[in-house]
N, C-alpha and C positions, 0 to 999 in steps of 0.2 A: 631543464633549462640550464645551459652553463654559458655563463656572460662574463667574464672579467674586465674589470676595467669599465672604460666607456659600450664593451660588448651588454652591457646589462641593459641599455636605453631601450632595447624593443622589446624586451620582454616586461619593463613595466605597463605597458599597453596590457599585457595579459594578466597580470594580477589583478589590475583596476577594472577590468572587464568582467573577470570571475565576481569582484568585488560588488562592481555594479548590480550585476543577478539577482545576486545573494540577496542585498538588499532589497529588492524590488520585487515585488509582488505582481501576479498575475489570474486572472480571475478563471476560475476553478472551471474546467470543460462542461455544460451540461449536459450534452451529446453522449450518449454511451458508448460509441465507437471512439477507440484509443485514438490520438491526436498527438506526433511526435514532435509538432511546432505549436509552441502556445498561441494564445491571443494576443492582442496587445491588449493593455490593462481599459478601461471604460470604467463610466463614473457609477455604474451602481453591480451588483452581483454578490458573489463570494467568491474571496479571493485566496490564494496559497503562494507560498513561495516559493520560485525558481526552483527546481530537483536538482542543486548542485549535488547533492548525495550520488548522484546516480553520475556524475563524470569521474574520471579517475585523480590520482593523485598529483598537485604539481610542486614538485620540489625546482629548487634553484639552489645553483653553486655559483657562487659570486666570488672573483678574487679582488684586493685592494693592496697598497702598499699601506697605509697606518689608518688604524681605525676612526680615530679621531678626526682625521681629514679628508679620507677619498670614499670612506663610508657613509657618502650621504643619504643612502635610502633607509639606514638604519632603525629608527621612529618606523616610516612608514610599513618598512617587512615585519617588522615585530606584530605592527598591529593586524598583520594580514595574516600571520601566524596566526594568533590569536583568535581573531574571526571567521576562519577556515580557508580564505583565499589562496591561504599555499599551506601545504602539507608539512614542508620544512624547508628548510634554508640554513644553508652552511656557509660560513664565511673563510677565505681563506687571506693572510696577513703575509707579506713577504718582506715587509720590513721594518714592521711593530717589533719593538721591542716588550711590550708584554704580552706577547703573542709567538708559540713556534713559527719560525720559519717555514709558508707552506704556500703551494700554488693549489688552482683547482685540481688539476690534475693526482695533486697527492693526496687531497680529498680522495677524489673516486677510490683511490688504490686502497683504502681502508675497509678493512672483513666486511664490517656490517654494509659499508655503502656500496660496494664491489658486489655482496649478494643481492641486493637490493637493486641495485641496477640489473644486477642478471636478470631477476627474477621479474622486471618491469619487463624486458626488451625483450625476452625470450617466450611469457606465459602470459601478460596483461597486456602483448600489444605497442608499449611504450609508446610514442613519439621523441627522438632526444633531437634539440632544437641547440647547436654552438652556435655564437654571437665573438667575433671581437680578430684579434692578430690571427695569421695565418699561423704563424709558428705556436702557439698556443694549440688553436683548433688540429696542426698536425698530434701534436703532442697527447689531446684529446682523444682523437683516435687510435693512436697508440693504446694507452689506456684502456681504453675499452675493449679493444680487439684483445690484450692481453686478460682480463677478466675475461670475456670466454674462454679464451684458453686454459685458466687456472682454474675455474671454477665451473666449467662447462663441460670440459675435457675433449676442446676442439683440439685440432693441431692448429699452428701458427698461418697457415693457407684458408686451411677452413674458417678460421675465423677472421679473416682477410675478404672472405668469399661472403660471408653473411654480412658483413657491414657494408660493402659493396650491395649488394639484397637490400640491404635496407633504404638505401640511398634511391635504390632502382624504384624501392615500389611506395618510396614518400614518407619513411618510418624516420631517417636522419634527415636532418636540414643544417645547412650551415651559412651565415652571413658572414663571411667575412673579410677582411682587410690587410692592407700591406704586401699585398703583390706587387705592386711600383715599388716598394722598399727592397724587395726581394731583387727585383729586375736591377733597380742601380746599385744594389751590390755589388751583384755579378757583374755591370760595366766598369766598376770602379778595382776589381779585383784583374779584369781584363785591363785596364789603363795602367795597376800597378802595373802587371808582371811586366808590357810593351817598356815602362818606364826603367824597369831592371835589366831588361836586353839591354837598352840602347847605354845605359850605364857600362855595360860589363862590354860588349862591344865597341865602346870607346875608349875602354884600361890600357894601358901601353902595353902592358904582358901578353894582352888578346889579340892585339893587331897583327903580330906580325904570323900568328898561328893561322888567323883567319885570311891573312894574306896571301899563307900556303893551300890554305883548304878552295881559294877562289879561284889559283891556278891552277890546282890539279882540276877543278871543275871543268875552268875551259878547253882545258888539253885534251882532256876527256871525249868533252863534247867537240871537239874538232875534230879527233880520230874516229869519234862513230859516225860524222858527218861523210869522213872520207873513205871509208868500206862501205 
């Protein structure tokens, strides 16, 4: 799970669900034929609890600007650390000062968490799940595509082609935002430049060249009109 920011909102839903299980008990199959959905719990039998052991591992990469303030899940991940709800959880601070300067994405790039991720998505199946800005989540991909490459020994295609793969058959998910951001950029980079012609096309230095360039057009166009 990499959520930065406000990206982290859905994935609390799956800690506190893993959470839920864990805690709650369900009463022990009598049937000797294996059963891959429990029962629901009833008021007499014996009971066991939830085989969280038996799902894989869920790590989370959360970015924030300063710990103190936009880290407010911080209590609650420790304690899901703690209680097995999540495997591990990295924080990343981008503008803590008692904190390197780091996004998620600088996370991934780190030996152990780069193998580690290899070693999810490539041999355990992974599911990787981004939440939050589009330019993030490109930047994410990035990221990962370059860990196979480096630690895969794809080339920069092939490893273009498996995340592509992964997307196709449900392995990556991505939720994310700020494509209307993106879109009025580009109308606003569009308004500037419109705004720079019409400047530079009103210079006194430019009129009189543009004056030339508009008769020689017509002249132009009058002599091919008249062959």
């Amino acid at each position: 799970m990499i959520g930065p920011g406000t990206g982290i909102a859905p994935f609390r839903s799956f800690w506190q669900h893993r959470h839920f299980l864990k805690q709650n008990t369900y009463p022990i199959e009598e049937s000797t034929e294996a059963s891959s959905t429990p029962s629901p719990p009833s008021a007499s039998g014996n009971y066991q609890p939830h085989p969280t052991n038996m799902w894989g591992e869920a790590r989370l990469y959360f970015g924030c600007r300063y710990d103190n303030i936009d880290n407010i899940f911080k209590t609650e991940l420790l304690e899901c650390v703690k209680n097995g709800s999540l495997s591990r959880v990295r924080t990343a601070f981008s503008r803590d000062e008692n904190h390197p300067k780091q996004y998620v994405q600088d996370i991934l790039q780190e030996e152990k968490e780069a193998k580690d991720i290899l070693t999810a998505i490539c041999e355990e199946g992974a599911h990787v799940f981004v939440c939050g800005d589009i330019t993030m989540a490109e930047q994410v991909a990035t990221t990962i595509q370059m860990i196979l490459v480096d630690y895969a020994g794809m080339s920069t295609e092939e490893a273009g082609e498996y995340l592509v793969q992964m997307k196709a058959s449900g392995f990556y998910h991505e939720d994310i935002f700020g494509v209307t951001l993106k879109t009025q950029q580009v109308t606003d980079k569009k308004r500037a430049a419109v705004k720079r012609f019409q400047k530079m096309i009103q210079a006194p230095q430019n009129r009189e060249r543009l004056a030339k360039v508009s008769s020689w057009q017509q002249r132009t166009l009058s002599e091919s009109s008249m062959s």
